[in-house]
ZATIDREN-641433 format. One line per 10 residues: their letters; for each residue x, y, z of N, C-alpha, C. Coordinates in pm, whole numbers. Last residue first. Example, Ala and Ser with C-alpha at 12.3 -4.5 7.8 and 13.67 -1.06 7.14 Angstrom:
BEGIN
SA) 1285:-225:708:1367:-106:714:1290:3:787 | 1319:-569:780:1230:-450:780:1320:-330:780
//
This chain:
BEGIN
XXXXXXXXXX) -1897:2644:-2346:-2009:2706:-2336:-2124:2625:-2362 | -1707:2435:-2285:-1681:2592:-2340:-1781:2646:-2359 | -1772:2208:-2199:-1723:2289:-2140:-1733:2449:-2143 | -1880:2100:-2434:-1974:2086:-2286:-1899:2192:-2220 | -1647:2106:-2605:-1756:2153:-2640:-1893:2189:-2517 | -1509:1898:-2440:-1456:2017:-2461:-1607:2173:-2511 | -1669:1680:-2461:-1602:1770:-2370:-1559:1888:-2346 | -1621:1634:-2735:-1758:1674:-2692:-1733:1703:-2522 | -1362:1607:-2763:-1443:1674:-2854:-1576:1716:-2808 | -1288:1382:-2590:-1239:1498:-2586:-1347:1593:-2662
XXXXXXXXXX) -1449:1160:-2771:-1467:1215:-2642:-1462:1332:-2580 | -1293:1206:-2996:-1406:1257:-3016:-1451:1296:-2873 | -1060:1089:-2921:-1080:1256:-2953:-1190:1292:-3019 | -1140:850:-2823:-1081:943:-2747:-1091:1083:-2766 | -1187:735:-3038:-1315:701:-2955:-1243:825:-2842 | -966:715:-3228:-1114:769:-3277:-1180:834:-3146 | -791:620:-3109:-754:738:-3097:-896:830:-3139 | -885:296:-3151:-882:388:-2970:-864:531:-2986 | -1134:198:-3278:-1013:257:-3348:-984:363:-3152 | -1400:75:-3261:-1302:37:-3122:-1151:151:-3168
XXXXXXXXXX) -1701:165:-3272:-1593:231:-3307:-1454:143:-3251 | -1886:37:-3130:-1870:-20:-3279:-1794:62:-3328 | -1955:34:-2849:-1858:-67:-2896:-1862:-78:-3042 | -2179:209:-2760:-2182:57:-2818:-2092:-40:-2870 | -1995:427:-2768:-2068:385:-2624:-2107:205:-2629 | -1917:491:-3014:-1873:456:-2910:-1889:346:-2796 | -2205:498:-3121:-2201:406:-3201:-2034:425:-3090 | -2341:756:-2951:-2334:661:-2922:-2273:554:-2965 | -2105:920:-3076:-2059:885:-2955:-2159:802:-2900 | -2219:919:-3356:-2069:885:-3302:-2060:798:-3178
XXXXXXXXXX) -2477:1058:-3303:-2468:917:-3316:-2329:889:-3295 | -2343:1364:-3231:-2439:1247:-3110:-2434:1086:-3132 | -2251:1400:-3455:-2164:1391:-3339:-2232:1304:-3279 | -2381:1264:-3778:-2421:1307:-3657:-2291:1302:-3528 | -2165:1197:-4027:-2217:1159:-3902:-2270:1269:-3834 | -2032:1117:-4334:-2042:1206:-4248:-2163:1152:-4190 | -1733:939:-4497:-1860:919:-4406:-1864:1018:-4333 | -1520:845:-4731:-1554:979:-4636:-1695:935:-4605 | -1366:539:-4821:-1469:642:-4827:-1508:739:-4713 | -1006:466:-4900:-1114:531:-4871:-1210:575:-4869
XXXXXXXXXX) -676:376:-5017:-837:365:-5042:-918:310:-4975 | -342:435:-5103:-460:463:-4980:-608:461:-5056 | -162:449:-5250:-189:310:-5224:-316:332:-5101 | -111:704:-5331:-139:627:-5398:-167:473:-5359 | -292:914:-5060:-177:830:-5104:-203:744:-5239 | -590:1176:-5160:-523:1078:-5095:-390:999:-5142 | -698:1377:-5174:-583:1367:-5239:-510:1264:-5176 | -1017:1563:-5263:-949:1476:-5156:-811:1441:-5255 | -1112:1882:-5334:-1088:1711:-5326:-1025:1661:-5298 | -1272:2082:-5119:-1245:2077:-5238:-1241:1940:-5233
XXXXXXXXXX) -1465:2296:-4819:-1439:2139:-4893:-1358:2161:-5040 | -1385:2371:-4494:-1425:2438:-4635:-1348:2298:-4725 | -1475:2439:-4143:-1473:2391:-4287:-1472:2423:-4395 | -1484:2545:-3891:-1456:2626:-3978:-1467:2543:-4140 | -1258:2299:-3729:-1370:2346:-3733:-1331:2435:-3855 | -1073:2036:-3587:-1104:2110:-3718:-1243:2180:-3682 | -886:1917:-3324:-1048:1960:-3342:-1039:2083:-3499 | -657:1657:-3292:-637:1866:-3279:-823:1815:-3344 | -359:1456:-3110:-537:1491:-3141:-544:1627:-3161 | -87:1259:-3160:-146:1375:-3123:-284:1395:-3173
XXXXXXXXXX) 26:1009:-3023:-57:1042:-3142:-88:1117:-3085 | 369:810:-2972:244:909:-2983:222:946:-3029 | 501:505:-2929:406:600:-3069:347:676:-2954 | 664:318:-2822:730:452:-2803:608:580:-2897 | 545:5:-2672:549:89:-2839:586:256:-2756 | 496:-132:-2449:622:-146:-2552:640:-106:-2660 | 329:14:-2289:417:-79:-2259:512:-136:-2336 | 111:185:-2450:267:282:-2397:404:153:-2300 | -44:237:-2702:56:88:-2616:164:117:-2559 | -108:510:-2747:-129:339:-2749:-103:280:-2677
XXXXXXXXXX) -74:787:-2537:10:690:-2572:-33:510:-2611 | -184:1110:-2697:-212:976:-2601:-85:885:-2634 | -240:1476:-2669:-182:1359:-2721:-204:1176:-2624 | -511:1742:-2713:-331:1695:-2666:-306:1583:-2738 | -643:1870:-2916:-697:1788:-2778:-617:1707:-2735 | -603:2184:-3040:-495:2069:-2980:-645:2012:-2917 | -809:2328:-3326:-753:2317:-3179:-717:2207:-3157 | -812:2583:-3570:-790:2368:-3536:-722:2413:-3352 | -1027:2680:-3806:-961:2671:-3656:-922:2551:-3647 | -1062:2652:-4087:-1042:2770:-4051:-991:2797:-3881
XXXXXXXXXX) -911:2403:-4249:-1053:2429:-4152:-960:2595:-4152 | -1020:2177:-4588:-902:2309:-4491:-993:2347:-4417 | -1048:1853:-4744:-1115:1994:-4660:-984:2070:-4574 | -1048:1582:-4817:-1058:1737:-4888:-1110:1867:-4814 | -1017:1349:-4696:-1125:1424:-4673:-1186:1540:-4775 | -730:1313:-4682:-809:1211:-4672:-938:1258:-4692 | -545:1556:-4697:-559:1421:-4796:-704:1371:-4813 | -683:1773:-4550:-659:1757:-4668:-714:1642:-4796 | -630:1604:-4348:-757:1678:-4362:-776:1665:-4504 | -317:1536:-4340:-401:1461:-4335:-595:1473:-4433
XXXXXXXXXX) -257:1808:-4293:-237:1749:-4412:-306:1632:-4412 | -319:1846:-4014:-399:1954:-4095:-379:1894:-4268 | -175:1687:-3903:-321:1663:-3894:-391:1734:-4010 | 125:1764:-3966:71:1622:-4022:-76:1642:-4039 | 75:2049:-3837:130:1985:-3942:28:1893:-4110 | 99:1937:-3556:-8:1995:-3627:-58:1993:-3778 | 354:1802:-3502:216:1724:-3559:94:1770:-3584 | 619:1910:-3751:514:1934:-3673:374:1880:-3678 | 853:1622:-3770:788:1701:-3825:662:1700:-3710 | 1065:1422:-3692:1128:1608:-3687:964:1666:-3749
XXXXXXXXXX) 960:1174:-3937:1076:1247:-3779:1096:1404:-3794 | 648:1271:-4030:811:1245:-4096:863:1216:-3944 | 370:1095:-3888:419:1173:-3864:584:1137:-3977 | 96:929:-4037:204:902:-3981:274:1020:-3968 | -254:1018:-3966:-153:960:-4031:-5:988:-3947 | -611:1040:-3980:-466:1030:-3880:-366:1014:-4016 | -970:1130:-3979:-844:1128:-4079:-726:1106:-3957 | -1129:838:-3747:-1115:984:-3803:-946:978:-3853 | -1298:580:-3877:-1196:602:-3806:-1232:759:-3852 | -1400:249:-3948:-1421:367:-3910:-1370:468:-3826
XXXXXXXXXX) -1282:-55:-4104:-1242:18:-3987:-1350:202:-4008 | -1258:-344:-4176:-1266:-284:-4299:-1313:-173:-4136 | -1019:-602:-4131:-1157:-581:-4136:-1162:-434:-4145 | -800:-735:-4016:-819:-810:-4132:-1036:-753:-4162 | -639:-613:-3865:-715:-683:-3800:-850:-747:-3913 | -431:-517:-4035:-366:-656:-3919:-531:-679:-3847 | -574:-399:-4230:-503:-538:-4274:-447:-582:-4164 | -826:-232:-4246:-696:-211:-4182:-615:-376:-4204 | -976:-46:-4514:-950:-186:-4463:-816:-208:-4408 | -1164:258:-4400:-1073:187:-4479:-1045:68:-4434
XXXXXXXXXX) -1383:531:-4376:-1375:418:-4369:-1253:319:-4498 | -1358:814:-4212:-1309:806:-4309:-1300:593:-4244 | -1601:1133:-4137:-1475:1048:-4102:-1434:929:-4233 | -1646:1432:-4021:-1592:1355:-4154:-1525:1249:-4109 | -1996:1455:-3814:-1821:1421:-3797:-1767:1401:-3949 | -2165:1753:-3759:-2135:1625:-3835:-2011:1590:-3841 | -2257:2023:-3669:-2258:1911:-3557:-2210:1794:-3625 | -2283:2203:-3877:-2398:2129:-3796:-2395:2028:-3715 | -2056:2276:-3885:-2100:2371:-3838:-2244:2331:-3776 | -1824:1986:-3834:-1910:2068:-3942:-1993:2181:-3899
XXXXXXXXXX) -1494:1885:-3781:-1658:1929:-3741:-1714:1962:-3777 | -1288:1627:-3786:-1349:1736:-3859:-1489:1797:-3875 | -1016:1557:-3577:-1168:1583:-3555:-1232:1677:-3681 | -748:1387:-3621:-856:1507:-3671:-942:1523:-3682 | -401:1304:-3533:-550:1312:-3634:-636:1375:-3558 | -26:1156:-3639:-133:1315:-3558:-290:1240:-3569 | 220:979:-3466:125:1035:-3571:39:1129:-3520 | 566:835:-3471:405:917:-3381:309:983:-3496 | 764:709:-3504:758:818:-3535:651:908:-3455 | 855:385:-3297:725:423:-3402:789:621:-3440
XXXXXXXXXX) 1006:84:-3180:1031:282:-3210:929:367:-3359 | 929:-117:-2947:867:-38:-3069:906:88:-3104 | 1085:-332:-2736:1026:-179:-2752:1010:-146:-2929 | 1166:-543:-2502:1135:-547:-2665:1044:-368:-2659 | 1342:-600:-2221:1232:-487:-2302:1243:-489:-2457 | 1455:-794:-1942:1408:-760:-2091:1349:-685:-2132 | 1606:-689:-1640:1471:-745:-1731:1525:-741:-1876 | 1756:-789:-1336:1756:-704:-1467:1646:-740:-1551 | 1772:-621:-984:1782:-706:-1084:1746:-657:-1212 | 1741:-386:-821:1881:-407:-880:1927:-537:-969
XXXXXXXXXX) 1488:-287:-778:1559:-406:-643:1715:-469:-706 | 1451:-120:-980:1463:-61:-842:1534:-157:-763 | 1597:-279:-1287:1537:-273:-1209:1493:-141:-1098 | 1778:-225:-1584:1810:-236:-1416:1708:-210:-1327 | 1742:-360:-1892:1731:-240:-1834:1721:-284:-1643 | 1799:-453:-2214:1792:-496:-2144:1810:-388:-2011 | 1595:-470:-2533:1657:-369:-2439:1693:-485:-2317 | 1565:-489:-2859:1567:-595:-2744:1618:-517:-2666 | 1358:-290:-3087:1528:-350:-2995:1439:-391:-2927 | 1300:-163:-3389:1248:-270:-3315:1372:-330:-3213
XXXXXXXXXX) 1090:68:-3612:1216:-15:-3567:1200:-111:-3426 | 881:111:-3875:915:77:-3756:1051:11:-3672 | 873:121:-4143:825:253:-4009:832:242:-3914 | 1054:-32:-4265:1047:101:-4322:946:201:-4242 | 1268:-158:-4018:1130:-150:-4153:1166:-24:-4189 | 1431:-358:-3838:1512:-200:-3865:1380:-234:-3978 | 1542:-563:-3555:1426:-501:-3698:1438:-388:-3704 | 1687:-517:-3326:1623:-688:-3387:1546:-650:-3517 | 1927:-351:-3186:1811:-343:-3294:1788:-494:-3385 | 1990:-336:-2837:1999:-398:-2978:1888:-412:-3069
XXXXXXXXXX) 2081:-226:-2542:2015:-229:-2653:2056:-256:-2767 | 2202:-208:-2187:2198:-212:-2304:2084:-237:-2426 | 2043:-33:-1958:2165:-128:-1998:2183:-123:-2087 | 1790:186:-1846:1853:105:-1973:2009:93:-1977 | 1625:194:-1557:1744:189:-1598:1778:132:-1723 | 1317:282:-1418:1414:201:-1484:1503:219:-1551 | 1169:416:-1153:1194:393:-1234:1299:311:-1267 | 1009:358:-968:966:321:-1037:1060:307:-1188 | 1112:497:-693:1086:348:-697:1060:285:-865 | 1138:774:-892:1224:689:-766:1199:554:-781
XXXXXXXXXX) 1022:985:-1044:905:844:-943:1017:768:-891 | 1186:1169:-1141:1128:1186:-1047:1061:1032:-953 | 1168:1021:-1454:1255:1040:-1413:1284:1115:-1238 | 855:1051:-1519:906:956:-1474:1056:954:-1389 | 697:1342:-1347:780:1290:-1447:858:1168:-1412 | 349:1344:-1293:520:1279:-1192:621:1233:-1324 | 96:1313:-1376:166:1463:-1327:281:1436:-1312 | -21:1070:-1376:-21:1164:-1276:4:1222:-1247 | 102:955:-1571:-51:887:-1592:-103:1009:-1439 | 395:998:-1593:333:898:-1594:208:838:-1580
XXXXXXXXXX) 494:1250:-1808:375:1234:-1745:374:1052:-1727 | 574:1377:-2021:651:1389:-1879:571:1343:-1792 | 441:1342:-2270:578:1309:-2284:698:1300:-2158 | 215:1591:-2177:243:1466:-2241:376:1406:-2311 | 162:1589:-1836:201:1674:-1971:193:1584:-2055 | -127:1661:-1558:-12:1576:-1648:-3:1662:-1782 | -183:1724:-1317:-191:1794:-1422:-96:1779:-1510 | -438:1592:-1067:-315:1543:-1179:-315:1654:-1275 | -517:1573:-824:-431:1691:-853:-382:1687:-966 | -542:1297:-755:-607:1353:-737:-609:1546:-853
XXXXXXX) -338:1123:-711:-383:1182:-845:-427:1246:-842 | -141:969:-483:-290:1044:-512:-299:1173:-610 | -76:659:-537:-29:798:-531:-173:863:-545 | 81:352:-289:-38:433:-334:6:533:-386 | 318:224:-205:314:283:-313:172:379:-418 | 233:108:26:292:243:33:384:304:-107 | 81:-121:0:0:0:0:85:126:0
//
């Protein structure tokens, strides 16, 4: 029990934040030590080591870790409340996905950036506001990816310009149905179901 923490207060960052405000490098008991490392897979987006890293009680572990780039995506709102979103066939879970526009981040590049190109691509549309709804960590146990979230508003449509190997249909939504078709488990895309959340939070909030 005397590792309880009280959160209570949390005003976490993202990238300094273990889930409570407490930069890891601060949590003492918790944290861990990298020994050494070796690259087991070097792709074309992903890289891939075997870490080996020093405990608190001074024994040693294993760490397979994921070196991902991080990606952005994009709430695109419509003035009547309608989500753009964007249905494609994700091939590791071998089924055809509803999602809002994302994509992969360059290294070194701004993930505002990315989101607002994304929009673009996938959708055809430039917004006139884009607000941050910060960032999350997937699989923060052995993947290094963060995905940043920003809110499009302001809309304005031309045509879409998607990748040459990218194919897509644009689906527009009711916000409300969204977040029930959430609530029901028929979104599972995790960054979807989050920054929409955010989205209508935020929106509850601000007036």
């Amino acid at each position: 029990m005397e590792h309880i923490h009280d959160c209570t207060s949390c005003t976490g960052n993202c990238h300094s934040c273990g889930g409570c405000g407490e930069p890891a490098q601060n949590a003492g008991h918790l944290q861990e030590t990298q020994l050494a490392t070796e690259t087991i897979y070097d792709g074309r987006i992903l890289r891939v080591t075997n870490d080996t890293v020093r405990l608190e009680n001074g024994k040693t572990a294993p760490r397979e870790v994921i070196h991902h780039p991080g990606g952005a995506c994009i709430v695109p709102l419509t003035d009547s409340l309608e989500v753009l979103m964007v249905r494609q066939f994700r091939y590791p879970h071998n089924e055809i996905t509803l999602e809002i526009p994302a994509g992969k981040l360059e290294y070194g590049e701004d993930p505002k950036t990315c989101a607002i190109r994304e929009l673009k691509e996938e959708v055809g549309a430039t917004a006139a506001q884009v607000y941050s709804l910060g960032c999350l960590y997937p699989t923060p146990a052995y993947d290094k990816e963060v995905i940043h979230m920003y809110l499009a508003t302001g809309l304005q449509f031309a045509e879409q310009t998607p990748d040459e190997d990218e194919f897509l249909d644009v689906v527009k939504l009711p916000l409300a149905k969204v977040v029930d078709m959430i609530m029901d488990n028929k979104l599972p895309d995790a960054k979807t179901q989050i920054a929409l959340l955010k989205t209508v939070q935020m929106m509850s909030t601000s007036g």
